[in-house]
C-alpha positions in Angstrom: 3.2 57.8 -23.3 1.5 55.5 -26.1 -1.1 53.0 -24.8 0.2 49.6 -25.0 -2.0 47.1 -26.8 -2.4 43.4 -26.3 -0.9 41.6 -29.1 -2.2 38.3 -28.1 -3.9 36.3 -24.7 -2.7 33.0 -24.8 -4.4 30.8 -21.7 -3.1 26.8 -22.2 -4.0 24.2 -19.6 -1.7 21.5 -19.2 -3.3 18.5 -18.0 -1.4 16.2 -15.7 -3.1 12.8 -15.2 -1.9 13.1 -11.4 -2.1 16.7 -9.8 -5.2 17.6 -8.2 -5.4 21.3 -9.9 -5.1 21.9 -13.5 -1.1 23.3 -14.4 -1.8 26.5 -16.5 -0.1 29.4 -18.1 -1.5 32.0 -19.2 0.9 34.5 -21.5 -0.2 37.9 -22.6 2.1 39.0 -25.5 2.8 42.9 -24.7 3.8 45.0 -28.2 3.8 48.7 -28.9 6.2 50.9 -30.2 7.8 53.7 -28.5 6.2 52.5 -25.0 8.1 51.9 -21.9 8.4 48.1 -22.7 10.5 49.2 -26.1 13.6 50.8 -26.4 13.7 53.2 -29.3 16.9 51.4 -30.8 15.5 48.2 -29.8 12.6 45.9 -30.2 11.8 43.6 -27.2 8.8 41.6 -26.5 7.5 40.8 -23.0 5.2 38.0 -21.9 4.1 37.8 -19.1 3.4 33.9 -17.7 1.7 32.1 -14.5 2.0 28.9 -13.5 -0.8 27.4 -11.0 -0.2 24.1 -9.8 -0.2 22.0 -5.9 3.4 23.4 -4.4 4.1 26.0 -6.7 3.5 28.8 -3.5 6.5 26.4 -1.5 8.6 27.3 -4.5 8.7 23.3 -5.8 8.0 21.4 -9.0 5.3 18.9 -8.6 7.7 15.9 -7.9 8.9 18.2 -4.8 12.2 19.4 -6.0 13.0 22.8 -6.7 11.1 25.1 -9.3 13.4 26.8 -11.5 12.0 29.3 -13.6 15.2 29.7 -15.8 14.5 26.0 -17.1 12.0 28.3 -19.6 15.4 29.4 -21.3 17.1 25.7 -21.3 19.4 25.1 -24.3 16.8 22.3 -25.1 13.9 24.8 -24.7 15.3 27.8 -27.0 16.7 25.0 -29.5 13.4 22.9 -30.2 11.5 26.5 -30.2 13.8 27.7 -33.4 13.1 24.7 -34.8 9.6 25.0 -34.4 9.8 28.8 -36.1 12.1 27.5 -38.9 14.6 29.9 -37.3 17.6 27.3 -36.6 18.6 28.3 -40.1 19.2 32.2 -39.2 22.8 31.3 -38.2 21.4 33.0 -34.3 22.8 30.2 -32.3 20.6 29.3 -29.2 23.0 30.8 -26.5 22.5 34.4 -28.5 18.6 33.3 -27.7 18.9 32.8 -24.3 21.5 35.6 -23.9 18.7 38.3 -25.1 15.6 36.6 -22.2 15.3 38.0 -19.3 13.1 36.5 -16.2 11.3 38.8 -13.5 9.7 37.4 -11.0 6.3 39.6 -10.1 5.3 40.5 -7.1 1.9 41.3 -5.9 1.7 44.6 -4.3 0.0 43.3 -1.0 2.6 40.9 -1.3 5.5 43.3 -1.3 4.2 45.6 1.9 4.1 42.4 4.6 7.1 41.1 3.1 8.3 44.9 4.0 6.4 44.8 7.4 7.6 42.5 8.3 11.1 42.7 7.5 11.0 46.6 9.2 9.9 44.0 12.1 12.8 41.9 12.2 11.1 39.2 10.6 11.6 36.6 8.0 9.5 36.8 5.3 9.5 34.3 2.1 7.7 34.6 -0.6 7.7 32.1 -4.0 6.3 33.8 -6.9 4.4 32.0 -9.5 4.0 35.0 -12.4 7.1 36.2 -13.9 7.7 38.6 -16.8 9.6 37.3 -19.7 11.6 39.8 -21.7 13.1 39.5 -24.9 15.5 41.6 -26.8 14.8 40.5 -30.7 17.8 39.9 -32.0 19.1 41.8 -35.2 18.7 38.9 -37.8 14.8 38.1 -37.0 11.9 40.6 -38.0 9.9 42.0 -35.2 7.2 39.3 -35.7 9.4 36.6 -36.2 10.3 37.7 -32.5 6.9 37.9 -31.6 6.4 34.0 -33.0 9.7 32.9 -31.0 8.7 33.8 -28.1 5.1 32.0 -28.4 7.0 28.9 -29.3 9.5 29.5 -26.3 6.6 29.3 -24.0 5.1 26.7 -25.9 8.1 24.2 -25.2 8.2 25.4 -22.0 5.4 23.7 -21.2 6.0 20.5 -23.2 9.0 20.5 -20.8 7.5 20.8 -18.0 4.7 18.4 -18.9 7.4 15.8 -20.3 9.3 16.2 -16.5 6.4 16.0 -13.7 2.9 14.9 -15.6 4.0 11.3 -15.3 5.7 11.1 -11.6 2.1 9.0 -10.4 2.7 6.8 -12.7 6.4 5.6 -11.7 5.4 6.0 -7.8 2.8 3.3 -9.0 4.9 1.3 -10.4 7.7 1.5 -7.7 5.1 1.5 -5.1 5.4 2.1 -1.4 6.0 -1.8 0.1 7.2 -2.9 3.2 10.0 -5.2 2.3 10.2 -6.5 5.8 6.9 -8.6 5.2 8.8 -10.4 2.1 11.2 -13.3 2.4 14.4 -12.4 0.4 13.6 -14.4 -2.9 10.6 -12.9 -2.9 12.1 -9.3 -2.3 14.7 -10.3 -5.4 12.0 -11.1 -7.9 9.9 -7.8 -6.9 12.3 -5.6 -7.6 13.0 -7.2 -11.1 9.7 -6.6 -12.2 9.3 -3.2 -10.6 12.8 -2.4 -12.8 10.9 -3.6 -15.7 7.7 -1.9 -15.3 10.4 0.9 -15.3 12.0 0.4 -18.4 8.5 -0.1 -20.2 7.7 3.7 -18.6 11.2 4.7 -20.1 10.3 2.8 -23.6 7.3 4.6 -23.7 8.4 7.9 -23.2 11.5 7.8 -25.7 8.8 6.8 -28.2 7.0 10.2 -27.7 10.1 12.5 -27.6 12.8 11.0 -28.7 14.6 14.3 -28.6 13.4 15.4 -25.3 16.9 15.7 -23.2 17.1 16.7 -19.4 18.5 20.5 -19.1 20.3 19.5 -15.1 21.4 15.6 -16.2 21.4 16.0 -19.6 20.6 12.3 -19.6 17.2 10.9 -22.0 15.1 8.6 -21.5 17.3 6.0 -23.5 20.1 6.9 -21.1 18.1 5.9 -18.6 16.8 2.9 -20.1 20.0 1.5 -20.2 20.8 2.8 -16.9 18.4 0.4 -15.4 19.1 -3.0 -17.8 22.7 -2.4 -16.3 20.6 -2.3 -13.2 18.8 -5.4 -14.0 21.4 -7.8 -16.0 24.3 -7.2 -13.2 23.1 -6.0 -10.0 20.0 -7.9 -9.7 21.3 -11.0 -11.3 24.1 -10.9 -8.6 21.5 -9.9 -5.7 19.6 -13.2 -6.9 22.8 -15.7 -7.2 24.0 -14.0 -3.4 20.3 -15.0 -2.2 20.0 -18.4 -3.7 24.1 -19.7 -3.5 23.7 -19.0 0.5 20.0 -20.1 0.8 19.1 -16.4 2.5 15.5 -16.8 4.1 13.8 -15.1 7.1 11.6 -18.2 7.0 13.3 -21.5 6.5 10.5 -23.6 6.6 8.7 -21.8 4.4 11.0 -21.3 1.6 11.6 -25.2 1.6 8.1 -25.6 1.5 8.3 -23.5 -1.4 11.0 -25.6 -2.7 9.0 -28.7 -2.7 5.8 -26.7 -4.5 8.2 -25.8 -7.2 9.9 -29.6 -7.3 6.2 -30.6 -7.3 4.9 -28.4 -10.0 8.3 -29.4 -12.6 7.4 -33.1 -12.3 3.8 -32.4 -13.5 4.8 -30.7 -16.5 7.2 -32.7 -17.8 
């Protein structure tokens, strides 16, 4: 059997202003003719990618949800990548793409004997892998390193994804915060969420500004969608939580808020 030869070791670090370790992958491009990775009518590529971040052992993304490795192969991942390689004009939709990647979880070996142990045992065992090997069959109307390019850039936008999706989650949690609405008379709670639906849509503004494009593979909403999302938010349901609060004079405190009636009576005569 031919030795295979490393084609390329490719270690980025994706920095997310929030996570306490660094997100990394690290992809080493596999190539070699006439090896067990290649079929002799074929030509496939395999890279192989880890991902190192705080949950990914519990099998979740860094906002807690579920990690799902086959968001590397999104229709918005495989069609920015042939964009990127100038391939988009090949007349290869994205779907054959995606058709042609396959994802295989890897298993350390120490790994795979307790998980059989145990299981011989009786037991449960679960184990959430974070290095997978990514497989692709080049398909007929790109060259071998036109392949080899493709699948760079598909990792590549992989990780703009992913960066896109979870490096920003501290920054809305800071901007919702974590208040205890029971210490806040009901005006008060109104006009708080108002500006935390603002501080919102400025986040959203932000981010539609960088990647206008970028388009969630499970919603398929962007960040315009939810923009408007939450003026709807704002304009109607707001605006009627505020008119239900102030037509009926809701207050935990009624001294207070006619106190705070008067300060506001007081402070309209002094600028006029």
């Amino acid at each position: 059997m031919e030795e295979i030869s490393l084609k390329e070791i490719m270690q980025v670090v994706w920095r997310g202003k929030w996570l306490i370790a660094l997100i990394t992958i690290i992809a080493l491009i596999l190539t070699g003719v006439g090896t067990y990775i290649m079929l002799p009518s074929t030509q496939s590529i395999v890279a192989i990618i880890e991902l190192n971040y705080p949950g990914v052992e519990l099998g979740k993304n860094p906002d807690g949800s579920q990690f799902d490795i086959r968001q590397l192969k999104s229709p918005y991942v495989i069609e920015n990548a042939l964009k990127e390689t100038g391939l988009d004009n090949s007349g290869i939709k994205p779907d054959q793409v995606r058709r042609n990647i396959d994802i295989t979880p890897i298993i350390p070996n120490d790994i795979a004997q307790t998980a059989e142990t145990m299981i011989k045992q009786g037991n449960q065992y679960v184990y959430y892998p974070s290095e997978f090997k990514i497989s692709y069959k080049v398909n007929k109307a790109f060259s071998y390193n036109q392949g080899i390019a493709l699948v760079e850039t598909i990792i590549n936008e992989y990780q703009k994804y992913f960066y896109t999706l979870y490096s920003d989650i501290n920054t809305i949690e800071k901007t919702i915060g974590s208040l205890d609405y029971s210490a806040y008379d009901y005006p008060d709670i109104v006009e708080i969420i108002s500006t935390q639906i603002t501080g919102i849509q400025e986040f959203m503004t932000e981010k539609t500004e960088e990647d206008s494009n970028f388009r969630s593979a499970e919603t398929g909403f962007n960040f315009a969608d939810l923009n408007r999302s939450y003026d709807i938010l704002k304009t109607v349901d707001t605006s009627k939580l505020e008119s239900l609060v102030n037509t009926n004079t809701l207050t935990k405190d009624r001294l207070k808020l006619i106190k705070d009636y008067e300060y506001k009576v007081k402070r309209m005569e002094l600028d006029r």
